[in-house]
N, C-alpha and C positions, 0 to 999 in steps of 0.2 A: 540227321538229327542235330549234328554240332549248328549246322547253317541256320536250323528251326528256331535255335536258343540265340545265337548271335545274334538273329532278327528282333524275337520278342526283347531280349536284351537292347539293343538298338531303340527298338518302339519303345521301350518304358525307359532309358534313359532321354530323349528326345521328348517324350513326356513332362518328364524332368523338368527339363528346360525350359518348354513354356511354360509351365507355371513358375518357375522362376522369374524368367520373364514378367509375366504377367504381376508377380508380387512385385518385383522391381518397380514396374511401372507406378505402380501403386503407390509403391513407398515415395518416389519423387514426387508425385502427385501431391503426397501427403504432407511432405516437405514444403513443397513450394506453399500453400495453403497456410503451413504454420507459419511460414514467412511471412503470409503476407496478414495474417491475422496479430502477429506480432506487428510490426508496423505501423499497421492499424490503432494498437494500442497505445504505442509509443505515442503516436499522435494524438490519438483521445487525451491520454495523459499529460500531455505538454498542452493541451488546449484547454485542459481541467484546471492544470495549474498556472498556465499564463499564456491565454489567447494571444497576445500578441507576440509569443514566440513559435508557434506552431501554425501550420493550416494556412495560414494569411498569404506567409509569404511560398510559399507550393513547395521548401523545401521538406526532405524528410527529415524526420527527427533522429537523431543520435540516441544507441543507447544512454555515452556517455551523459548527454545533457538530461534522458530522463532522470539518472541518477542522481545527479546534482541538484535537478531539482526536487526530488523524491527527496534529497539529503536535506537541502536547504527548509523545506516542509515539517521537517521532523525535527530539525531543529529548534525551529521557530515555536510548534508544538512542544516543544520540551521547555524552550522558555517564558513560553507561557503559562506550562502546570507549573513551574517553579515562582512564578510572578502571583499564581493563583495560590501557591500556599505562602507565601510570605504572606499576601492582604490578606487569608484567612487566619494566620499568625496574631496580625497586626487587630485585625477585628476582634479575636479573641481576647485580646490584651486590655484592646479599650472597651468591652462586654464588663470585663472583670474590674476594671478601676467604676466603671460607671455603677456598679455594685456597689462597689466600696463608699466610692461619694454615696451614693441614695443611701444606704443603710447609717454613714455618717450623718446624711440630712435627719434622718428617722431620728437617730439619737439625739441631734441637737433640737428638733421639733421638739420630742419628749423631757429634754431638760428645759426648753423654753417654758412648756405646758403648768412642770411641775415651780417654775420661779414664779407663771405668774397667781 
């Protein structure tokens, strides 16, 4: 009976195992694929942001350089919303004088009106 249980024990550790196995496999599998799907992006990315540093020349791209790029991108987009609220600033400013003058025109019309 002890040998009966040893065995089945045996069989279902052995079991085990290949399915470990098996998941292992798997998981490299998976691995490698996210690897190469990042990559991939890294390149779409450097080609999004500047074809002539990616793809052309067959190397692969670095994280670090998507970063930099990704940094320099968001940068640029930052001073540009700060360049777009100054001129909206500025627009605003000169909305408000050109008020001022017209409504000034308005009252020197109606003093002109009433001298003559």
């Amino acid at each position: 009976q002890a040998e009966e249980e040893l065995k089945t024990a045996w069989s279902q550790q052995a079991g085990q195992l290949r399915e470990m196995g098996c998941r292992e496999r798997l998981l490299r599998s998976d691995v490698q694929r996210a690897k190469e799907h990042l990559e991939s992006f890294k390149t779409w990315v450097m080609q999004v942001c500047s074809p002539s540093t990616a793809g052309s020349t067959g190397k692969s791209v670095t994280e670090q350089q998507v970063m930099e790029k990704v940094r320099q991108i968001s940068d640029e987009n930052q001073q540009s919303h700060e360049r777009e609220k100054s001129l909206q600033k500025e627009l605003s400013c000169r909305l408000t004088k050109e008020k001022e003058v017209s409504a000034n025109m308005e009252v020197f019309k109606n003093s002109l009106q009433k001298l003559q």
